[in-house]
Every structure is written in C-alpha cells, then in structure tokens.
N, C-alpha and C positions, 0 to 999 in steps of 0.2 A: 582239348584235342591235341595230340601229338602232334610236330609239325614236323614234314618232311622238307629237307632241303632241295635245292634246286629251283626253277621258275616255272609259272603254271604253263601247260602243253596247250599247243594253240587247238586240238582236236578236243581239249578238257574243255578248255575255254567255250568253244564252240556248242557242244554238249550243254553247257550250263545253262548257255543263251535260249537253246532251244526247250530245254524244260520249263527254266522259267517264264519264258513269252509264251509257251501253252502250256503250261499251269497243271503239266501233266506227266506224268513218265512213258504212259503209255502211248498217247498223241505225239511226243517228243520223239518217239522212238520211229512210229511208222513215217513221221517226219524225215528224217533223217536216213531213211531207211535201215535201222539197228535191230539188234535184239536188245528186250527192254534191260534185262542183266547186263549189258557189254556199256551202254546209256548210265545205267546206276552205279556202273566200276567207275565210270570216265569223272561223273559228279565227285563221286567219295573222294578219288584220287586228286581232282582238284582242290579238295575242302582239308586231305590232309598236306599236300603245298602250301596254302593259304593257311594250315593253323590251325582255322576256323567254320564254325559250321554257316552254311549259303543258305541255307531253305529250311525252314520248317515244314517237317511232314507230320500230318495226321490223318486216321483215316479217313478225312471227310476232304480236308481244304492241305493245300499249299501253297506257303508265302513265303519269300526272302526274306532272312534276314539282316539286318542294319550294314552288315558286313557285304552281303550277298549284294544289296540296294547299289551299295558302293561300287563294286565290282561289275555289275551288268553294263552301264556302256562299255568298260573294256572288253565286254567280251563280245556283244555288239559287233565293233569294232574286229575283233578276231575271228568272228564269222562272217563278215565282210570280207578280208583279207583273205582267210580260207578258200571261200569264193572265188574269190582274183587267181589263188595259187592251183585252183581247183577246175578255172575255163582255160588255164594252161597249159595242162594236164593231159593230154592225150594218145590215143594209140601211135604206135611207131608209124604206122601206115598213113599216119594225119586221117583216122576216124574215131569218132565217137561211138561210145557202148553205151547200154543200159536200157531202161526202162523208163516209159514219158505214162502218165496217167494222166489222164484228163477228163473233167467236166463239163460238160458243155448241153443245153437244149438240143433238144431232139432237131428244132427246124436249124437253126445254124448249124447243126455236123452235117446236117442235109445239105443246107445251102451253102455252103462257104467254112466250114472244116476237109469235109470228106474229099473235095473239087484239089487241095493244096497236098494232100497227104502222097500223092505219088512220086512226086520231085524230092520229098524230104527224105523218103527211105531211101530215094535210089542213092541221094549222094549219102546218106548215115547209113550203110549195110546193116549194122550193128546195132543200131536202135529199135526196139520196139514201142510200139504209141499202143496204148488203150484207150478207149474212148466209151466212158461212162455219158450217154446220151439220155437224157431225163430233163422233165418240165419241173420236177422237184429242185427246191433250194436246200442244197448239201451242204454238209462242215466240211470245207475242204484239209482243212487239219483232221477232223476226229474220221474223216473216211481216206484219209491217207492219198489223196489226190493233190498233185506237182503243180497244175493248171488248172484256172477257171475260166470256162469263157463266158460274159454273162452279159445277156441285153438290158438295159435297163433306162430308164426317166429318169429317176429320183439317184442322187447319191450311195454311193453302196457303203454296207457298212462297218466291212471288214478290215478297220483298222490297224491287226498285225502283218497284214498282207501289200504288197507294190500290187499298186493297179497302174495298167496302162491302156489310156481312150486309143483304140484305133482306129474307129470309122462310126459317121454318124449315119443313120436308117431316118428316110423322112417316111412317113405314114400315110394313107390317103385312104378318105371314103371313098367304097366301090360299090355296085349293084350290078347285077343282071339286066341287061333294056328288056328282057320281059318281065320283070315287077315295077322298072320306072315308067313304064306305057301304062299301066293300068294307073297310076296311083298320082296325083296333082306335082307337077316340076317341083323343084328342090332349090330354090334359089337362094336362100338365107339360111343360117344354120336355125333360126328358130321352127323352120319348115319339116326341118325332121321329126321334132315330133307330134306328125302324124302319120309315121313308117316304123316300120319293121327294122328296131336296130341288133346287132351283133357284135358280140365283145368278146373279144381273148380275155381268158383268166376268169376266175371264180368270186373276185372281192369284190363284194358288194358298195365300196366307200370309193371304188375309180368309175365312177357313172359319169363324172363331168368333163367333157370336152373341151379343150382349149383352141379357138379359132383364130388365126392371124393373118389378115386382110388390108386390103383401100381402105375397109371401113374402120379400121383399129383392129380392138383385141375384143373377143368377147367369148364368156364362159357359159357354154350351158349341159345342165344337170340334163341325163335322157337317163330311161327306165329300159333298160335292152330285154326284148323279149328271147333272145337266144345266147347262151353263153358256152361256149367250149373251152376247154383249156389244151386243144391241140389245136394250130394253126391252118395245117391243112385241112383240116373236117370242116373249120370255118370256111375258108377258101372252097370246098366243095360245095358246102352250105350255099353261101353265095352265087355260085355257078348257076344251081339250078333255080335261081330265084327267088331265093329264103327273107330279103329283105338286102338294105342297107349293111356294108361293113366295115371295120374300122381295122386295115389292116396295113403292115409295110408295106409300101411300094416293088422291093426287090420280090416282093412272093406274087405279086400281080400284076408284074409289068407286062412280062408277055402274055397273058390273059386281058388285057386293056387294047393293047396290039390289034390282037386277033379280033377283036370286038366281041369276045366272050363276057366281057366287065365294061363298064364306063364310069369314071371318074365323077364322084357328086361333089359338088362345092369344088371347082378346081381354082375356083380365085381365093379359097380360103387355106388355108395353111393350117396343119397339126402339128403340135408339135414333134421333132424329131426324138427316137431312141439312140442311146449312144451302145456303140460295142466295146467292152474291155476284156483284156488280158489280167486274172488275179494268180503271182505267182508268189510263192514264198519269199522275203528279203532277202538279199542277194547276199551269196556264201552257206545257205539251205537249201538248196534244191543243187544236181548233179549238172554238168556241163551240159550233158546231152538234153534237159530242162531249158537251159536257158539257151540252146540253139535252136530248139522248135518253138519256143515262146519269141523269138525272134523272126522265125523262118511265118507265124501266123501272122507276126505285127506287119509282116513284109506283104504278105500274100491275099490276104483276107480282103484287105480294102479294092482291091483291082475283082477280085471277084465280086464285090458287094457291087461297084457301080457296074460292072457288064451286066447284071442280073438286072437293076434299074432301067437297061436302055429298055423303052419301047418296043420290043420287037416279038414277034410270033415265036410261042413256044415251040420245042421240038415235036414231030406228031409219033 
C-alpha cells in the first residue's frame, strides 16, 4: 500500500475505533451517526497515512490486523479526546443540537424517564430525545440507539459499553387483603408455598427467591402460577386479588398506602434491582448524548425514591 504523508486525522483515528469495537461498517456507522461510504473513506484514508492495511475484510468476519492491533488503543485514545473536543463544541447561543435515542422499559419511561423529560428540553431547545420503550433486550449498537436504560439483578453484559448504577429499586411481596383473609397468614417465606405467586418475566430458571432477615438468608424455589412480562398487568393482577406478588416497591408504594396492597413478609428483604445508564465510550456519542445521560443520572434517582414514599396514589 502506498503511503501518504502527513499524520493520521483524529476523525480517521476515531472512525477506525469505532468499526473495529463493532466489528462492523454498518453498526459503526449508525454509531457515529455516518453514512456507511463517508465511515469506509475515513478507514482507507487512514490505512493509506499509515502505509498499511488495519482490518481484514471478508464477507463473513472482520479482524485487525497486526498493524491495526497496534494502532487501536491510539485511537481509543482519539476517540476519547474527540469526545472532550466535541462536549466543548457548542451552539453560539451556549445550546446543544441533535438527536438523543434511547432505550429504555416500557415501566421506567413510565416511571421515572418520562416525569424528567420536561426540564431537559426546555433548557436544550434544540434537542430532540426518542424514546424506544420495550420489555425487549435490544443491541443497542446494531439498533442505532445513544442510550440504554436498563433494570437489572445480575451484571450486564455489554462490555464495549460505560455503564453507570444510578439508583437501587428494593422489591417487596404484595397481595390484595382480600386473598390474604381467605388463605392461612404468611409468616415465613416457606409459607408461601401454599399461595398464589406472581412473577415478572417469562424465564423459567428465576423461580428462586432470595430472603434476607433476623433470621439470616434463605433461598427458596416457588412454582408461580401467573407470569406476565408487563408490570402493570401484574400490578393489576394483584389489585384484584390474583395471589401473592413479587414486585418493586416504587410501582406499589402508593397502592400499599391506600390499603389497596399489603406488604407479605415485611421483616424479610428481597433482594434490590439496580438502574443503569449504558452509553457509548466516551468521544462516540454527540454532546447533546452525553448531557441527557447526565441530566437522567441527575434526575431519575429523586424521582425513584418520591415514587417509594408510602403515600396515596393520585385518584
């Protein structure tokens, strides 16, 4: 390969990082928000500064090569920088432009997205947010989405992605007091199974409850005889007396309130779900990204515990 003179462009550089961390021209590009052509100019013209060729293409896989290997934390590094050079970057009016996409559950845009969105346009005019609201788990590379907001237990596993925890959700079994009057008190969690349980989600392998008490720690497997994979339907479920339910606190506190719900096992503890923010590595996503991923980390948590207080829903 012919080498051109001069030093590699920090927008090449950047480019580069982004194909190769997704392993794709096309995901690289809705990344970045490019066209896929202007993406495969910026590579070429980096590979002919360097000499040499960065990537093996084929039409199946794509890998760096030995040269490429080399070159990636520098560029890394320049997508970083880009970043920095790019939150400083702003309209003359001191406003930010563009377009925010985000992912996020259907119950969090409900509870605790949609509540923040009013104060963030007013100060950004110029921004637009989309809000991809689904109980589905999306690529948020391969669907071209800035933001992910994602509840979860366990670890996530999106490794090329910044996650940031910022508010924990504690859980609690509720009931209806007309299905706890018919059916024998609930005093130990081994007591539930002889009730009516209810589980968010459809996986058959998270049947086991984790209890944490006076009396320690104890794990036990139940067989839920209703499963929904929308929160509210559960939450209605519950209402009218469908059994025993295993839900957040902030979606039934003010149904606990009112005496619509009452808390089973309240000496016992479930474990908490954590909320995180998954956004691109920093110097890939646009300024106006990285001030509403800011403006949720700020805002979310103050809504999540007002939602927890005790108190009577609106009628």
């Amino acid at each position: 390969m012919l080498r051109r003179s001069g030093i590699p462009n920090l927008e090449d550089l950047r480019a580069f990082h982004a194909v190769a961390e997704c392993g794709n021209f096309s995901v690289a590009a809705r990344r970045l928000n490019l066209a896929k052509s202007t993406l495969s100019k910026r590579v070429s013209d980096l590979e002919a500064v360097i000499g040499e060729g960065l990537l093996r293409r084929s039409s199946r896989e794509m890998s760096l090569t030995d040269r490429g290997a080399a070159l990636f934390p520098l560029a890394a590094a320049a997508a970083r920088l880009y970043g920095e050079v790019a939150d400083a970057v702003i309209r003359p009016e001191g406003q930010l432009s563009g377009r925010v996409n985000v992912s996020c559950s259907i119950m969090i845009t409900q509870r605790a997205l949609a509540p923040v969105l009013r104060d963030f346009l007013h100060e950004n005019p110029n921004v637009e947010v989309r809000v991809h609201a689904s109980n589905r788990q999306v690529d948020l590379y391969a669907e071209g989405f800035d933001i992910g907001l994602r509840a979860h237990r366990q670890a996530l596993s999106h490794q090329s992605l910044l996650k940031r925890t910022i508010a924990e959700m504690p859980w609690n079994l509720a009931a209806a007091p007309s299905y706890l009057e018919t059916l024998p008190t609930v005093r130990t969690p081994e007591d539930l199974e002889r009730h009516i349980i209810g589980f968010f989600g459809m996986r058959d392998d998270d049947a086991t409850l984790t209890f944490h008490g006076e009396g320690g720690v104890r794990s036990l497997w139940l067989s839920p005889r209703v499963r929904l994979d929308d929160m509210t339907g559960l939450l209605e479920a519950a209402l009218t007396g469908v059994g025993v339910v295993a839900l957040p606190l902030y979606l039934m506190a003010g149904h606990i309130a009112a005496g619509d719900l009452q808390v089973v096992l309240p000496q016992w503890q479930l474990p908490v779900s954590q909320l995180s923010i998954l956004t691109a590595p920093r110097g890939q996503g646009s300024p106006a990204v990285s001030r509403f991923a800011d403006h949720l980390a700020k805002t979310i948590p103050t809504v999540l515990r007002a939602s927890c207080h005790l108190r009577r829903p609106p009628l």
